[in-house]
C-alpha positions in Angstrom: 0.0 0.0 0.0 2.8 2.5 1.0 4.7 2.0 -2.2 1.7 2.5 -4.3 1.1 6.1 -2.7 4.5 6.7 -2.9 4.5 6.2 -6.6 1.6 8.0 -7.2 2.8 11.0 -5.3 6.0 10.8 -7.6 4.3 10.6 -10.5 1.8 13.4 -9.2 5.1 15.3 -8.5 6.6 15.2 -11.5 3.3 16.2 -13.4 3.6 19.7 -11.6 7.4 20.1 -12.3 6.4 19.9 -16.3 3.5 21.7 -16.0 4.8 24.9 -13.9 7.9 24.5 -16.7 5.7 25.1 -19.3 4.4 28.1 -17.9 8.3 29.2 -17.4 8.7 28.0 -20.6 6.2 30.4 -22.3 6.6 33.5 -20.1 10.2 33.5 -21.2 10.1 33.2 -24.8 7.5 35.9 -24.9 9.3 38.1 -22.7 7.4 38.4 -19.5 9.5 38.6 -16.5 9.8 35.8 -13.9 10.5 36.8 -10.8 10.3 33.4 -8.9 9.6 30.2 -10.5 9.1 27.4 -7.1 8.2 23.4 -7.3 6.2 23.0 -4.3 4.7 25.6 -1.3 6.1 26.3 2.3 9.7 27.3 3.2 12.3 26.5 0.0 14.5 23.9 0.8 17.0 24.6 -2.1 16.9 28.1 -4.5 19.1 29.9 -6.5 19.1 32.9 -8.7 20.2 33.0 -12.2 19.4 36.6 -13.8 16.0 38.0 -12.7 14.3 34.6 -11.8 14.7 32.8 -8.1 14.3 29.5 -8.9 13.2 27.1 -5.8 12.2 23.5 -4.8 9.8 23.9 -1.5 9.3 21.6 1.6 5.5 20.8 0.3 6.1 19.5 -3.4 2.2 19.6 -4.2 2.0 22.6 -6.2 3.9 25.1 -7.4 4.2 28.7 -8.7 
Protein backbone atom coordinates (compact mmCIF):
# COMPACT_ATOMS: atom_id res chain seq x y z
CA UNK A 1 0.00 0.00 0.00
CA UNK A 2 2.84 2.46 1.01
CA UNK A 3 4.73 2.03 -2.24
CA UNK A 4 1.73 2.53 -4.32
CA UNK A 5 1.11 6.09 -2.72
CA UNK A 6 4.46 6.66 -2.87
CA UNK A 7 4.52 6.19 -6.56
CA UNK A 8 1.64 8.00 -7.20
CA UNK A 9 2.77 11.04 -5.28
CA UNK A 10 5.96 10.84 -7.63
CA UNK A 11 4.33 10.60 -10.52
CA UNK A 12 1.79 13.42 -9.23
CA UNK A 13 5.15 15.27 -8.48
CA UNK A 14 6.63 15.18 -11.48
CA UNK A 15 3.28 16.18 -13.44
CA UNK A 16 3.57 19.69 -11.55
CA UNK A 17 7.42 20.06 -12.26
CA UNK A 18 6.36 19.87 -16.26
CA UNK A 19 3.46 21.66 -16.00
CA UNK A 20 4.85 24.87 -13.86
CA UNK A 21 7.92 24.48 -16.74
CA UNK A 22 5.73 25.09 -19.33
CA UNK A 23 4.43 28.13 -17.90
CA UNK A 24 8.30 29.20 -17.40
CA UNK A 25 8.69 27.98 -20.62
CA UNK A 26 6.19 30.40 -22.29
CA UNK A 27 6.61 33.46 -20.08
CA UNK A 28 10.21 33.50 -21.24
CA UNK A 29 10.10 33.19 -24.78
CA UNK A 30 7.47 35.92 -24.87
CA UNK A 31 9.27 38.09 -22.66
CA UNK A 32 7.40 38.43 -19.47
CA UNK A 33 9.46 38.61 -16.47
CA UNK A 34 9.75 35.83 -13.94
CA UNK A 35 10.45 36.81 -10.80
CA UNK A 36 10.29 33.37 -8.94
CA UNK A 37 9.57 30.19 -10.52
CA UNK A 38 9.12 27.41 -7.10
CA UNK A 39 8.16 23.40 -7.27
CA UNK A 40 6.20 23.02 -4.30
CA UNK A 41 4.74 25.56 -1.34
CA UNK A 42 6.14 26.31 2.29
CA UNK A 43 9.74 27.29 3.19
CA UNK A 44 12.34 26.52 0.01
CA UNK A 45 14.51 23.93 0.80
CA UNK A 46 17.02 24.55 -2.06
CA UNK A 47 16.86 28.10 -4.54
CA UNK A 48 19.06 29.88 -6.50
CA UNK A 49 19.13 32.86 -8.72
CA UNK A 50 20.15 33.01 -12.24
CA UNK A 51 19.38 36.62 -13.77
CA UNK A 52 15.96 38.03 -12.74
CA UNK A 53 14.25 34.57 -11.79
CA UNK A 54 14.66 32.83 -8.13
CA UNK A 55 14.28 29.51 -8.85
CA UNK A 56 13.25 27.05 -5.85
CA UNK A 57 12.18 23.49 -4.79
CA UNK A 58 9.81 23.87 -1.46
CA UNK A 59 9.26 21.58 1.57
CA UNK A 60 5.50 20.84 0.27
CA UNK A 61 6.09 19.45 -3.40
CA UNK A 62 2.18 19.56 -4.18
CA UNK A 63 2.00 22.59 -6.18
CA UNK A 64 3.89 25.11 -7.43
CA UNK A 65 4.15 28.74 -8.66
Amino acid sequence: MIPNIISVAIVIAVLIIIHEFGHLLLAKISGVPVEKFSIGFGPALIKTKIKETVYQLSLIPFGGY
